[in-house]
ZAMARGU-4260 file (C-alpha; in steps of 0.2 Angstrom, whole numbers, plus 5000, padded with zeros to 4 digits):
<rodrens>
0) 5000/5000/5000 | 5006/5018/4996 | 5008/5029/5011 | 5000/5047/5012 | 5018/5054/5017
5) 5027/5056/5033 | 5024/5061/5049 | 5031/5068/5065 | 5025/5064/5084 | 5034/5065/5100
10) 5034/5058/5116 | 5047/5067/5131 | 5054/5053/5144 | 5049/5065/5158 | 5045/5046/5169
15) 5031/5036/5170 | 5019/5038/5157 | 5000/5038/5163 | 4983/5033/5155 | 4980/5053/5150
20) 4997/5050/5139 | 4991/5033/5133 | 4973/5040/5128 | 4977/5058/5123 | 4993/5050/5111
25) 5000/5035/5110 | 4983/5024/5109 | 4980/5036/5094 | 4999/5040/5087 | 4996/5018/5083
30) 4985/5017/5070 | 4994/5030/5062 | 5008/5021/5058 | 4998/5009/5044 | 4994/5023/5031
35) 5008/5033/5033 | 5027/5033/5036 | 5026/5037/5055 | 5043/5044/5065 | 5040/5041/5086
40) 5052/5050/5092 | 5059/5050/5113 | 5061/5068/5113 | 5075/5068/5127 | 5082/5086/5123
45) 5063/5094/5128 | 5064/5085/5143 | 5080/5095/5148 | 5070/5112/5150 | 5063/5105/5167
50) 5077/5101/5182 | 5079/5083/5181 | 5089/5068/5188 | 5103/5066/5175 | 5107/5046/5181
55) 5088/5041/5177 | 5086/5050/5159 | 5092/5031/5153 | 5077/5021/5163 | 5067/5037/5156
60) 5071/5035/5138 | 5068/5015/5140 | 5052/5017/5148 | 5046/5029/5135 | 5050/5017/5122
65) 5043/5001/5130 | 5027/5010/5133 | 5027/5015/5112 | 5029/4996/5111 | 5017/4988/5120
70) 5004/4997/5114 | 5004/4993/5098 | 5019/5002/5089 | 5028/4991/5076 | 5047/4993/5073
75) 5044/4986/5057 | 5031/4999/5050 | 5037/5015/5062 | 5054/5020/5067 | 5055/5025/5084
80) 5071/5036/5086 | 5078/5046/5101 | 5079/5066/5098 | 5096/5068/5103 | 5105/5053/5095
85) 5101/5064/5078 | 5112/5079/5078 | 5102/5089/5066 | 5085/5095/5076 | 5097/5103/5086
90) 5106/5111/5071 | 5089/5114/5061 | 5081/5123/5078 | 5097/5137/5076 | 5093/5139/5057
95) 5073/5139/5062 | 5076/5154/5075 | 5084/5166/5064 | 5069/5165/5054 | 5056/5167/5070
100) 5050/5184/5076 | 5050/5186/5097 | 5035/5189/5098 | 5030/5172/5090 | 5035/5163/5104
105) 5031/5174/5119 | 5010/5170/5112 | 5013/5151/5112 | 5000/5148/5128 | 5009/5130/5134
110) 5025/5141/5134 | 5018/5150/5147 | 5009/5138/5153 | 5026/5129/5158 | 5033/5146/5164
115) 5019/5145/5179 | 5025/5129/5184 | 5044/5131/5183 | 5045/5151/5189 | 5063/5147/5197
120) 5068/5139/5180 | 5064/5149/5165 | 5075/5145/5153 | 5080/5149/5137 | 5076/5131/5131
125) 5060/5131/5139 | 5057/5147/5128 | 5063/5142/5112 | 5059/5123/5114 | 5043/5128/5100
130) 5057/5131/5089 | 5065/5114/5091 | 5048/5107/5093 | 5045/5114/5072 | 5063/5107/5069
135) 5057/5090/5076 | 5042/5089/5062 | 5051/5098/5048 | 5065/5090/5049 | 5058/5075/5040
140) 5046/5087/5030 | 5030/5081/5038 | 5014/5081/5028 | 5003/5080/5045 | 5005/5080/5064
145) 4992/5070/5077 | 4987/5086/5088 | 4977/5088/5102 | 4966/5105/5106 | 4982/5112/5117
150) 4993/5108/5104 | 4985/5117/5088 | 4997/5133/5093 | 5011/5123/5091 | 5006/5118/5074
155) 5001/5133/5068 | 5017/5143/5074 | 5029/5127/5064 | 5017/5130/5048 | 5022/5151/5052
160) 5039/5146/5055 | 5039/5136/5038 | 5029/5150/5028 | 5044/5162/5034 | 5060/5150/5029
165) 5051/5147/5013 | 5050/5167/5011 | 5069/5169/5014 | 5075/5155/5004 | 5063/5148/4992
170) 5050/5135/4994 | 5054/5119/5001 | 5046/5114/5018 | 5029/5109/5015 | 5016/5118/5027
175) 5008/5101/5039 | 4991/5098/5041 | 4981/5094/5056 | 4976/5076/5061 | 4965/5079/5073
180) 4965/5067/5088 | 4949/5062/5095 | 4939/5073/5105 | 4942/5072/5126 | 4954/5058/5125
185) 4966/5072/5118 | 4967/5080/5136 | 4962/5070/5149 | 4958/5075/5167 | 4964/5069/5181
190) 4958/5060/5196 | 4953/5078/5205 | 4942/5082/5191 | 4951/5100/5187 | 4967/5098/5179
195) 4974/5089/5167 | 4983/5073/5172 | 4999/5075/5178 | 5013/5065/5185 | 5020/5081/5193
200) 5001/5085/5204 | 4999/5066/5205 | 4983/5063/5200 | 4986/5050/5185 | 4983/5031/5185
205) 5000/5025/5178 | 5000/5012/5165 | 5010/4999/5175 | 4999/5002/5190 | 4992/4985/5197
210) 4972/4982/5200 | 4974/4985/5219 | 4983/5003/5217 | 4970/5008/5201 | 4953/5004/5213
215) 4963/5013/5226 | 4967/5030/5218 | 4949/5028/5210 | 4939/5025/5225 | 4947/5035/5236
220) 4953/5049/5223 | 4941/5048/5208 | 4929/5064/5208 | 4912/5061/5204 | 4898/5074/5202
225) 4899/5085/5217 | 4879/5091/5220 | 4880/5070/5224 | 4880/5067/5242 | 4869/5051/5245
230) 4866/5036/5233 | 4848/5040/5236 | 4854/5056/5227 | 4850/5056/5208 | 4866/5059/5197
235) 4871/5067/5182 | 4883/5058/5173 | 4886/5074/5160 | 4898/5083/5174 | 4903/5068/5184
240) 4922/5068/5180 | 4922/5047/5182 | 4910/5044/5170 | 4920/5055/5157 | 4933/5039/5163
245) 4919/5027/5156 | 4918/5033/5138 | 4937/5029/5138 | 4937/5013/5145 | 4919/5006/5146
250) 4908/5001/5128 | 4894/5009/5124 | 4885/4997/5134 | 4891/5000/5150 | 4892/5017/5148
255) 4872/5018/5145 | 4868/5007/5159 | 4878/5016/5171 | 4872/5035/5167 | 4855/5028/5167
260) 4857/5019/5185 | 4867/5034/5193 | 4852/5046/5187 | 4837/5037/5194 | 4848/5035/5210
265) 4848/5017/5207 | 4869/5016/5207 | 4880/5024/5220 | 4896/5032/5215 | 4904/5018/5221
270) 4894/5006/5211 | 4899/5016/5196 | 4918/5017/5201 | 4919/4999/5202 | 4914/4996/5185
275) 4925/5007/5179 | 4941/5001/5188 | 4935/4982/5180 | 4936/4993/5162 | 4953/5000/5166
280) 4961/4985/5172 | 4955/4976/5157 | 4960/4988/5145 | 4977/4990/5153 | 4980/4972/5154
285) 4989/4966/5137 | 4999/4981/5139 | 5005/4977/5156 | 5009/4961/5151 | 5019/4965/5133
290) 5028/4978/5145 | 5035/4962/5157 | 5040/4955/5140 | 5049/4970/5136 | 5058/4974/5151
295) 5064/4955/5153 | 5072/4959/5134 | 5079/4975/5135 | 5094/4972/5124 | 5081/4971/5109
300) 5072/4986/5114 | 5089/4996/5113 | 5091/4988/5096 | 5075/4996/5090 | 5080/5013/5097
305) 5097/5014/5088 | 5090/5007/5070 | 5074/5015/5071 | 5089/5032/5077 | 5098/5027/5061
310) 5083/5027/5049 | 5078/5045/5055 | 5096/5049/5055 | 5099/5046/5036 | 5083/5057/5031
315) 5086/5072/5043 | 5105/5070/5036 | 5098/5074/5017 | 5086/5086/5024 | 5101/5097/5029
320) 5111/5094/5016 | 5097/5102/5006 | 5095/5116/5019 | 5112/5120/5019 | 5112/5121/5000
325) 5096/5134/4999 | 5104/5140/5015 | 5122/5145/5009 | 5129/5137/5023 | 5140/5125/5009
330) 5159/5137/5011 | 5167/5121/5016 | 5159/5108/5006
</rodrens>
């Protein structure tokens, strides 16, 4: 079959990855990869904006890249690459920023998004990681990128950035378009109901986490609707932050039976959670167990990280030759 082009999607290896990341990405990065030529890349030089423990990147990068695997990612059809193990996002990004007005970035609202959260550490690379983030997808002159409702401002400002090199030098990066990812699964709240799930507030269901610690964080944790305070109570399902769970996890089904029980007063929250940690627990179930395969085989995941690195590594290599070319960078060619 003849693929529709190439496309870019990133993951950082920032720890453990929860559902939200699962749901909101990877679940729907996999399909992907069967009508298009698909590069997953372990963006580890994004992750460096944020303080982090330099001795765990490795079990970071690893865990970023069993997760692509068992859920569904096929060496074979995908190359999975690390970002800095490929020289020339880094070299792309500089070239990118000369062509990038200030005031570009300073509008990006996840940049200051991440500025609120990391006040003591606002770095330059946390403010010209949109740049490197354009590098990322042009570099392999991507024809679409998976996105998510918070992340349409990063693809608009790569197709800008584009529109400007192409401006200065002539035409040749093509201008993406929007694959849109399906609807809520694309930001997920957390267990409290208000903010997005996060490993750094806590309130995500990892994917490794076992039954016993997923009925605990949902009973305990999960927000439900909060005019409920009895069973005898009637519920509504429509602003009841656990049943937005259900239409991840449960099947249509479920999902009807449930809203109709916790509205007639006929299922307590409880009764509801419980049906949705059974849903979880399944779901997660074949991925937990590929994960144990994985991590009992770790020599053949780091295979697929350095050929799937090697792959992307010869097209970004042609890329800049190309760029250099248009670019005048060529004196010692």
């Amino acid at each position: 079959m003849t693929k529709k082009g190439r496309i870019f999607s990133g993951i950082q290896p920032s720890g453990r990855l929860h559902i939200g990341n699962y749901l909101g990405a990877i679940k729907q990065f996999v399909p992907l990869q069967e009508t298009y030529e698909t590069v997953f890349g372990i963006v580890d030089l994004h992750a460096m904006t944020q303080s982090y423990d330099t001795g765990e990147m490795s079990e970071r990068i690893i865990n970023a890249a069993v997760n692509y695997l068992a859920s569904g990612l096929d060496p074979d059809k995908a190359m999975l690459m690390l970002q800095s193990g490929v020289a020339e996002h880094s070299e792309l990004a500089w070239i990118l920023a000369t062509v990038t007005p200030l005031p570009w970035i300073q509008r990006v609202p996840t940049f200051k998004e991440k500025a609120r959260n990391q006040p003591d550490n606002v770095n330059m690379g946390l403010f010209n990681y949109p740049v490197l983030m354009a590098a990322d997808i042009l570099l392999y002159k991507s024809v679409a990128v998976p996105v998510g409702e918070d992340q349409r401002p990063h693809l608009e400002l790569t197709r800008e950035i584009a529109r400007a090199f192409n401006q200065r030098f002539g035409e040749f990066f093509p201008e993406p378009e929007e694959i849109i990812m399906k609807g809520n699964q694309s930001r997920v709240m957390g267990l409290d109901g208000k903010k997005r799930m996060s490993k750094s507030i806590g309130n995500c269901i990892y994917l490794d986490d076992d039954a016993e610690t997923i009925y605990e964080k949902v009973t305990r944790h999960g927000v439900t609707d909060p005019a409920r305070v009895r069973k005898s109570d009637p519920g509504n399902p429509d602003i009841c932050n656990m049943f937005t769970w259900h239409t991840f996890f449960s099947d249509k089904k479920a999902q009807e039976e449930c809203a109709d029980q916790c509205r007639n007063a006929e299922f307590g929250c409880m009764d509801c959670k419980a049906v949705l940690v059974r849903n979880i627990v399944e779901t997660l179930e074949p991925i937990q167990e590929r994960q144990k395969e994985l991590m009992d085989d770790l020599d053949k995941v780091r295979d697929i990280i350095r050929d799937g690195t090697e792959r992307a590594r010869k097209i970004a290599q042609e890329t800049m030759k190309e760029v250099r070319e248009i670019t005048g960078l060529t004196y010692l060619d």
